[in-house]
N, C-alpha and C positions, 0 to 999 in steps of 0.2 A: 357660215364662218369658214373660209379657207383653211386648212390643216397642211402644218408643215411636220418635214420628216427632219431628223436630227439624228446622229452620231454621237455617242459618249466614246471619249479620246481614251479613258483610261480603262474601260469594261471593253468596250467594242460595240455596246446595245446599240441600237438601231430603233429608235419609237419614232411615234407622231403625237401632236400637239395640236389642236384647235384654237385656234388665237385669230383674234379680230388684225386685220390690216392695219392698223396701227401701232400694235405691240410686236410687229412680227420680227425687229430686231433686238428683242427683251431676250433674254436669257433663258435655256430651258433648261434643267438640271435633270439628269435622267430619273428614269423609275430603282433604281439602286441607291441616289441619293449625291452619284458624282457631281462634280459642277465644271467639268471640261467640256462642253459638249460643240457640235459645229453645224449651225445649220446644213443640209441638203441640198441640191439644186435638184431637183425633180421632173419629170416630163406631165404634161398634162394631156389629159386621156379624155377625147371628145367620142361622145356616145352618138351613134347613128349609122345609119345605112351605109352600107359599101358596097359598088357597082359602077358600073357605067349605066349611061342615059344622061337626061339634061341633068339630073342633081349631082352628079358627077364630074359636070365636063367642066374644065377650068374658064374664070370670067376671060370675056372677048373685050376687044379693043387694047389701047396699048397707054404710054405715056404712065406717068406719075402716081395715075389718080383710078385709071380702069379707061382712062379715054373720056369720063364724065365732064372733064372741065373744057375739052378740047385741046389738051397738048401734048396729040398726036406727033 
């Protein structure tokens, strides 16, 4: 279940929230009990290796698509 981060407007809290992708424009009222709150726009943090070699090198060919469709 994706976790969004939230702002309460009138404390300043800063929490998160566990909600299913379909509730994720529902309301989240903070842990104080306010109900100003604004969701977050947050970065998402990809776990793995970091380096050079082939797992690192960026995909070859070009156009649209990676080159896969042929419109080089």
């Amino acid at each position: 279940m994706p976790r969004y981060e939230y702002r309460c407007r009138t404390c300043g809290d800063t929490f998160e929230r566990a909600l299913p992708m379909s509730e994720s424009g529902s309301p989240a009222p903070c842990p104080q009990g306010h109900g100003d709150t604004v969701k977050l726009l947050s970065t998402v943090a990809l776990a793995g290796r970091a380096g050079t070699g082939p797992a690192a090198a960026p995909p070859s060919g070009g156009g649209c698509c990676g080159g896969a469709c042929g419109c080089r």
